[in-house]
C-alpha positions as CSV (number, residue, x, y, z in Angstrom):
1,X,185.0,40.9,-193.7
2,X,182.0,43.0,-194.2
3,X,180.2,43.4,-197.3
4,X,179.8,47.0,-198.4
5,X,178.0,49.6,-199.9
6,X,178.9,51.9,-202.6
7,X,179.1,54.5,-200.1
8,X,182.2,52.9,-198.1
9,X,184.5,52.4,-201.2
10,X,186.4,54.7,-203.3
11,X,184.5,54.5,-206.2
12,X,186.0,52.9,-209.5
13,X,186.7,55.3,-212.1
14,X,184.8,52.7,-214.5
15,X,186.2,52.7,-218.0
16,X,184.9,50.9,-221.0
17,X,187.7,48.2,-221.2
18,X,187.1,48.7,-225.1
19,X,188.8,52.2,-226.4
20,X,187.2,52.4,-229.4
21,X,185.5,51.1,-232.4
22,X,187.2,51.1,-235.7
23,X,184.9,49.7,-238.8
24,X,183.9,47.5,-236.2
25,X,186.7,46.2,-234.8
26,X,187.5,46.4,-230.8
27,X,190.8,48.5,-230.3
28,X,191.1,47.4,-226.3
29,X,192.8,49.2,-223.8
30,X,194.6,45.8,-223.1
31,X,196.5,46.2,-226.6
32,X,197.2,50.0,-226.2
33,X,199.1,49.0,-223.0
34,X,201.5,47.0,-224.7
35,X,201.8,49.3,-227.7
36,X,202.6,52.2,-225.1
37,X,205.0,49.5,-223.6
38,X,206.8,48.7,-226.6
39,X,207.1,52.6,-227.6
40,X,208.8,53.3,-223.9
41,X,210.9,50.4,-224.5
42,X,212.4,51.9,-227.7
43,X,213.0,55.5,-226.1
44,X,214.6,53.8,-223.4
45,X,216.8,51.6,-225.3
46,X,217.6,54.3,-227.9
47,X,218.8,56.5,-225.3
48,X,221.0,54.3,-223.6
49,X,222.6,53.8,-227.2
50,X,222.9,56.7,-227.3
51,X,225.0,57.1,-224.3
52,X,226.9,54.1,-224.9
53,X,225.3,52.1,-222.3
54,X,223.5,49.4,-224.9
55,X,225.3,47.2,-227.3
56,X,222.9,47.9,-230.6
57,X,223.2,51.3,-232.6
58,X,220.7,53.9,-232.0
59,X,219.0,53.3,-235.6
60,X,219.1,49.4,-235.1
61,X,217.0,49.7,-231.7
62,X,213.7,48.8,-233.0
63,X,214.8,46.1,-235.1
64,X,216.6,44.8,-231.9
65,X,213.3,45.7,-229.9
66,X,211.3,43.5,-232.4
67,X,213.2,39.8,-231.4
68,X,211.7,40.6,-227.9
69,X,208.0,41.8,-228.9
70,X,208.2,37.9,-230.2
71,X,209.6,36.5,-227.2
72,X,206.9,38.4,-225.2
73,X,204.1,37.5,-226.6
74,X,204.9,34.0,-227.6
75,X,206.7,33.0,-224.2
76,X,204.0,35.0,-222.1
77,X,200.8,33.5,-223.9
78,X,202.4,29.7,-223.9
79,X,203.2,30.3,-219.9
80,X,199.7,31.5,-219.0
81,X,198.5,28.7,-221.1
82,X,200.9,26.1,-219.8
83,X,200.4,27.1,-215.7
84,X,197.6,29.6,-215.4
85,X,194.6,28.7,-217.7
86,X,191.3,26.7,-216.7
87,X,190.7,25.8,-220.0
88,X,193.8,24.5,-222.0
89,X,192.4,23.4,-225.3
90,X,193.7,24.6,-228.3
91,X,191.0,26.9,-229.1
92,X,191.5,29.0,-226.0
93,X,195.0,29.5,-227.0
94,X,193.5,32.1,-229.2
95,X,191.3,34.1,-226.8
96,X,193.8,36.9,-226.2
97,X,191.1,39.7,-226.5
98,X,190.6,39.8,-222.4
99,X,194.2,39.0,-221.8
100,X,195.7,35.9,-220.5
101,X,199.7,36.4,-220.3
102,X,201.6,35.7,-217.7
103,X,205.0,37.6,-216.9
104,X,206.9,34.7,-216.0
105,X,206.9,33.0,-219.4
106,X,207.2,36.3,-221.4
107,X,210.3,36.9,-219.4
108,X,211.9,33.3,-220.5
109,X,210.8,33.8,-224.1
110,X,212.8,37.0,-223.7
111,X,215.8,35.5,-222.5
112,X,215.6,32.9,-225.3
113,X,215.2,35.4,-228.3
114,X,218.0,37.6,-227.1
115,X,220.3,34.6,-226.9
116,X,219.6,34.0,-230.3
117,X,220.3,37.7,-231.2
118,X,223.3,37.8,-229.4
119,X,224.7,34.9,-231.0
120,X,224.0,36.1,-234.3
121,X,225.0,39.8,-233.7
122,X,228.1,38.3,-232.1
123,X,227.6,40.8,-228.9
124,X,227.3,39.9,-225.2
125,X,224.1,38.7,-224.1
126,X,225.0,40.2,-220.0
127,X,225.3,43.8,-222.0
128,X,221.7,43.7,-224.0
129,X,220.5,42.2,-220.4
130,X,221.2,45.4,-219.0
131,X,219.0,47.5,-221.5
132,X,216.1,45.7,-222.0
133,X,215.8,45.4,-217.7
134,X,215.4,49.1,-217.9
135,X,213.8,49.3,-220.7
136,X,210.7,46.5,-219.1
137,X,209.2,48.5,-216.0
138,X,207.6,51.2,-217.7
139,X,206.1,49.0,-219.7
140,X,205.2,46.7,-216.9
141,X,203.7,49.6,-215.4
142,X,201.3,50.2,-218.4
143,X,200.1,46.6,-218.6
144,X,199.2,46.8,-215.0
145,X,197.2,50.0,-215.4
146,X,195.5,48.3,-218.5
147,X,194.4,45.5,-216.1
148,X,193.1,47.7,-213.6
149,X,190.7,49.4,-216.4
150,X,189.8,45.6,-217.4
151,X,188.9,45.2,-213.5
152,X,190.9,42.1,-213.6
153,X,193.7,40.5,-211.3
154,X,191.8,41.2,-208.6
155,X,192.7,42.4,-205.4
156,X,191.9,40.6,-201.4
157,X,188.3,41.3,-200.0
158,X,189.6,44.6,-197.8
159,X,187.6,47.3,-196.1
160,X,190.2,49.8,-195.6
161,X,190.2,53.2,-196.8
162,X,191.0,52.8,-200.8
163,X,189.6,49.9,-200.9
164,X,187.3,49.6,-204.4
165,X,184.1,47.6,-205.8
166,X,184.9,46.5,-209.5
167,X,182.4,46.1,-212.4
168,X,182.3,42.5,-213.2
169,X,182.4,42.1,-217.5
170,X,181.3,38.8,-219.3
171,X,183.8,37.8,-221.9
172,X,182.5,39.4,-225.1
173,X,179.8,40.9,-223.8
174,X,178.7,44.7,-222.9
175,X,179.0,45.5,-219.1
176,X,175.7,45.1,-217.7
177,X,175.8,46.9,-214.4
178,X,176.6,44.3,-212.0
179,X,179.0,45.0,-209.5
180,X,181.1,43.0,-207.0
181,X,179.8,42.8,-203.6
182,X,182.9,43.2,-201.8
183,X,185.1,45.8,-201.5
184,X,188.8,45.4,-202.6
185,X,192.6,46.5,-202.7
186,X,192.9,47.7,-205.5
187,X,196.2,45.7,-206.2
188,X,196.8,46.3,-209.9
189,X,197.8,49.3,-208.5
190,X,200.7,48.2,-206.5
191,X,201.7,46.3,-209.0
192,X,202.1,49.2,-211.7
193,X,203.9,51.3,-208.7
194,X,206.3,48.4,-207.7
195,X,206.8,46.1,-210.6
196,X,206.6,49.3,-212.6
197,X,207.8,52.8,-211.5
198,X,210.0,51.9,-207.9
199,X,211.8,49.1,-210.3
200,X,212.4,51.7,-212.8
201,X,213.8,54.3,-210.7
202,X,215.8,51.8,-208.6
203,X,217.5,50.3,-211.7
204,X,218.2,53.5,-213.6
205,X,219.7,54.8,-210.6
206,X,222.2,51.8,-210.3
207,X,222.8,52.3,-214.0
208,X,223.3,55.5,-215.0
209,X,224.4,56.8,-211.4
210,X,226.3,54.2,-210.3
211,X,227.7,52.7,-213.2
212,X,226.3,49.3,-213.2
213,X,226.7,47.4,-215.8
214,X,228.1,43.6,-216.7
215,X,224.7,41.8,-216.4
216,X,224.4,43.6,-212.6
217,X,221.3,45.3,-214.0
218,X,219.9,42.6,-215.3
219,X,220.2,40.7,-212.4
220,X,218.8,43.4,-209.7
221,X,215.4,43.8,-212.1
222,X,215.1,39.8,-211.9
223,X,215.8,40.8,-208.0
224,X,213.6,43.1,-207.6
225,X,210.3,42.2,-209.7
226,X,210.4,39.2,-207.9
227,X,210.4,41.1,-204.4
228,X,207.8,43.7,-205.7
229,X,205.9,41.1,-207.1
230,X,205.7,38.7,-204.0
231,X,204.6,41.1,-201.8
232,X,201.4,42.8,-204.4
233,X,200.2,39.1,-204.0
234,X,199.8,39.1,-200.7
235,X,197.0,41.5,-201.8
236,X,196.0,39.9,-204.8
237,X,193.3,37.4,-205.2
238,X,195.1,33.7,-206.3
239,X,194.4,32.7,-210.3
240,X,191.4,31.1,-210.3
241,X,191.4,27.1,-210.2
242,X,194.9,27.3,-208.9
243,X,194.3,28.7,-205.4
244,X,197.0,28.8,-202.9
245,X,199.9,26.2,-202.0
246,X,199.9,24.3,-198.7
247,X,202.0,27.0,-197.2
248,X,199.5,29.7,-198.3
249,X,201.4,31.2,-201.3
250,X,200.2,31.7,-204.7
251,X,201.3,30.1,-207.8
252,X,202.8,33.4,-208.8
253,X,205.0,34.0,-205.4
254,X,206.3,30.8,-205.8
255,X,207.9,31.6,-208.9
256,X,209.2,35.2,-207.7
257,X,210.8,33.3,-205.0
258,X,212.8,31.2,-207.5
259,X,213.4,34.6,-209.3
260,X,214.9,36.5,-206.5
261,X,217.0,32.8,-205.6
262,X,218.3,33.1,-209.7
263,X,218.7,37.1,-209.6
264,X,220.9,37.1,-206.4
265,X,223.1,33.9,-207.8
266,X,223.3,36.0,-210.9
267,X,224.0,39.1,-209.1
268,X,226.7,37.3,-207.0
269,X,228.7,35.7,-210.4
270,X,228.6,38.8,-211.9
271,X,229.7,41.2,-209.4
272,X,233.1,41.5,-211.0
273,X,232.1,41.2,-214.7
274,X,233.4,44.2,-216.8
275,X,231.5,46.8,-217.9
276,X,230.3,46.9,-221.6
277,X,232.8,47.8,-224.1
278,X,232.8,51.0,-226.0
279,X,230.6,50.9,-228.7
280,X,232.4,51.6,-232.2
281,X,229.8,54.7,-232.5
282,X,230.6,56.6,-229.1
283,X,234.5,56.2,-230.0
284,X,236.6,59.1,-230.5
285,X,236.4,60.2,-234.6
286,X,233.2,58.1,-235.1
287,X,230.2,59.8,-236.7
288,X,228.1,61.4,-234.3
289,X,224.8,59.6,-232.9
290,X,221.5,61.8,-233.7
């Protein structure tokens, strides 16, 4: 692998990681990405009540939406804590600024708040599956863009022909010009594409198209982000500390291959499960949805 010059590399459209400046407080791009996450989330649930395809009324989606903002951020900072982090002491648990969540655990603390919600809403948990898998690409997609203007998640050393040099930024510090010295996939970007907009399409498609429903939605986005997500790692750089496995897979493929094992057992169960009910407000003399 040959080490570059600027020249040879798409250059990196360098954004300040830091939108803006508000009475001095940092607004990050990082936190935008997950407020433009949530928002998507909302219209996409609050359609699919809309058409009857989501077990929550169309006014109660963003109090339904709120159970997994919770289970995202506390299941996704406790799993980058627990299997990704150098530095586990309780401080660090607090350094969120730069990032530091890691999918995996944000999907389980997911799982675990909508449990509860179904239980206490007394709906089934296979049917608010469905809508939140469609619902979580989009905003998938919008974290992984947020990273890329971070210049984090690295991708491989690569000299192909969009491959890119990224700034390198001190934690709490103002970027001081230096620049990586090799050039790189830019694999943030297949992550946003795969884990993010294919995933999307594909599962609206089998939803809305071809009638999927039952918890089969749910399982195919547990199928497929653990596909998407073990190949962009064959192009991403390994978490630091953690490195690769003995047979050469990251920390990260490992668990998308128990993802795709859970998502096809899933899929397999549910094949026959009945599609959701009709919802009280899409039956016939009910008031009409907005």
């Amino acid at each position: 692998m040959s080490i570059l010059g600027p020249l040879a590399a798409i250059p990196f459209p360098r954004i300040d990681p830091v939108a803006f400046r508000l009475f001095g407080f940092e607004v990050r791009w990082y936190g935008i990405s997950y407020l433009v996450a949530f928002w998507l989330a909302w219209l996409v649930l609050r359609s699919l009540s809309r058409r009857g395809r989501w077990p929550v009324p169309p006014d109660h989606a963003g109090d339904a939406l709120f159970w997994g903002i919770l289970g995202v951020f506390l299941g996704g900072r406790m799993g980058y804590m627990l299997f990704y982090a150098e530095d586990k002491s309780l401080p660090a648990w607090w350094h969120i600024r730069e990032g530091g969540m890691a999918f995996h655990g944000g999907l389980l603390g997911v799982i675990l708040a909508y449990v509860v919600y179904a239980i206490v809403k007394k709906v089934r948990f296979r049917d608010l599956a469905d809508g939140l898998a469609l619902a979580t690409p989009l905003g998938i997609c919008s974290v992984r863009l947020a990273n890329f203007i971070n210049a984090e998640l690295w991708g491989r050393p690569w000299d192909g022909p969009w491959a890119m040099r990224f700034p390198i930024y001190q934690l709490g510090e103002p970027w001081d010009g230096t620049w990586d010295k090799v050039t790189r996939h830019p694999s943030q970007l297949y992550q946003a594409l795969g884990e993010g907009l294919l995933t999307f399409v594909i599962l609206r498609w089998l939803m809305l198209s071809k009638g999927w429903g039952g918890g089969r939605v749910a399982s195919a986005f547990v199928v497929l982000y653990g596909a998407f997500r073990f190949a962009a790692e064959f192009f991403r750089e390994p978490d630091k500390g953690i490195g690769y496995d003995p047979l050469g897979l990251t920390r990260g493929q490992e668990f998308c291959l128990g993802m795709i094992a859970l998502g096809l057992l899933s899929l397999l169960l549910l094949w026959r499960s009945p599609p959701m009910p009709t919802p009280p407000w899409m039956k016939p003399g009910a008031t009409p949805v907005a």
